[in-house]
N, C-alpha and C positions, 0 to 999 in steps of 0.2 A: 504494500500500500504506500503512494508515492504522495508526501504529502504537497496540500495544492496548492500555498505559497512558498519555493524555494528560498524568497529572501527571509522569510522568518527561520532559517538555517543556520546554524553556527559555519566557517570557511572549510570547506572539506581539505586534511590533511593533505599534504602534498606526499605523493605512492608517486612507484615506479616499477616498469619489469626490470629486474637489474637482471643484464643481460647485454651483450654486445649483438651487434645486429645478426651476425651469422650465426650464435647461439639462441636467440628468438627465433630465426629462420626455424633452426633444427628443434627447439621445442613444439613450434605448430606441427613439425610433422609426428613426431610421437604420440602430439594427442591426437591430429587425425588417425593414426594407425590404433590410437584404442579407443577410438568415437568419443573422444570429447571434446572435437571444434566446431563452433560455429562463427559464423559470420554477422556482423551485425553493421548498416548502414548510421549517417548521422540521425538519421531519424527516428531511428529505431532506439535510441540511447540517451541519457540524461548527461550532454557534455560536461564535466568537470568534477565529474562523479566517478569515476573509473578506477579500476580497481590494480593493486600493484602486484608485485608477483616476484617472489626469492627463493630459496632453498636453506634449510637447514639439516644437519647430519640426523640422520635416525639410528645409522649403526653403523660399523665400521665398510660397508659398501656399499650403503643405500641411502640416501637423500629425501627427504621429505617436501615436497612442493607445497609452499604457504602463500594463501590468496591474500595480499591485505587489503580485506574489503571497510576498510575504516570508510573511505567515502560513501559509499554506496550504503552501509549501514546508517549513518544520518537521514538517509530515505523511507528508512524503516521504522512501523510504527515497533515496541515492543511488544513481544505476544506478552501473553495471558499468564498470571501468576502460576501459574500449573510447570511452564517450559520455566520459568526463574530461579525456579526455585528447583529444578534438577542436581544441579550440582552442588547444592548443598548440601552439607551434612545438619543442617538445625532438623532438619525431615528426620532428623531420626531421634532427636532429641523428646519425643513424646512419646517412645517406644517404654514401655517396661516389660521387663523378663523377669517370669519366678527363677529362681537359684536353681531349678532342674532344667532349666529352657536354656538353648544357645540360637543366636541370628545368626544365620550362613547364607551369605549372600554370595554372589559368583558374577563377573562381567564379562566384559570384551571389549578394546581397544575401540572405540567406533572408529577413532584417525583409519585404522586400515582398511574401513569401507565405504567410505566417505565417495573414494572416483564410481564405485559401482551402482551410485544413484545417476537417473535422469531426471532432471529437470523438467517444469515449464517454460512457455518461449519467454514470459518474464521474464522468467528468473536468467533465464540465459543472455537476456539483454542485462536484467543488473549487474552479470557477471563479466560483464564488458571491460578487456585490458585496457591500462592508459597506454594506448600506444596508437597511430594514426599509419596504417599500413597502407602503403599506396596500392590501389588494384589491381595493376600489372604484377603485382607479386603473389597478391592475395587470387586472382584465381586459377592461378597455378594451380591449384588445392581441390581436390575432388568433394568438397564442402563449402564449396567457394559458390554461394545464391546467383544463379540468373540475373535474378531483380536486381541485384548488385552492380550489375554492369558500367553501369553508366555512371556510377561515382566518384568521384576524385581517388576517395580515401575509405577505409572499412574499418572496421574493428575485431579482432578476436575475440570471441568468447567461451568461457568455459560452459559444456551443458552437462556439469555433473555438477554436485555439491563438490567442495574444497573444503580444506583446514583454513582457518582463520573464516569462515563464508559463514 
């Protein structure tokens, strides 16, 4: 939900894909080879909202890809006390146990499932990199929109959830 005066907005952080150009080249193509590129026109997009894009180590060979969707979440109304209170631990704080009772609870990582969601085409617009890719390059890309044609410049987008998203 996009709210419908932008100047009542605090300045959206200043993100970036820190990346050099022929290492962005070569990251669109990994995501189109596991389906998570799309294309997004200027219109299809909230300029100056755009989301950054870095890496950090997850283990001694593997790299974790982090959206910083700081701008793009200023967009966002926040949900419902229900999602806020998830990672919290005060949720447990009203728990009591007799002396014969034990709580065993058991998770999962969500970070490592995070790319195997799809998206809506919203979200795949909010998910929009700051990055201004001319379309001689962009349709290159076997995910490169028809519609797209005719425009100077595109956008990247991710259509899966991200870490930081």
């Amino acid at each position: 939900m996009v709210p419908s005066d932008l100047n009542d907005l605090a300045t959206p952080p200043r993100v970036m894909v820190h990346a050099d150009f022929h290492e962005k080249i070569a990251l669109l193509h990994l995501l189109e080879e596991s389906d998570r590129l799309s294309f997004r026109g200027k219109s299809d997009i909230i300029e100056g909202y755009g989301n950054g894009l870095f890496c950090v180590p997850k283990n001694t060979t593997t790299d974790r890809l982090i959206l910083d969707g700081r701008p793009a979440n200023l967009l966002q109304t926040p949900p419902g006390k229900f999602i806020l209170s998830m990672a919290s631990a005060s949720t447990l704080c009203g728990m009591y146990l007799s002396k014969d009772e034990k709580l065993l609870m058991s998770g999962d990582d969500l970070s490592n499932f995070f790319y195997t969601f799809k998206v809506n085409d919203e979200r795949v617009s909010r998910n929009f990199l700051h990055w201004k890719i001319p379309v001689d390059i962009a349709r290159t890309f076997k995910s490169f929109p028809e519609r797209l044609q005719e425009e100077d410049f595109v956008f990247a987008c991710l259509c899966t959830l991200a870490m930081g998203d």
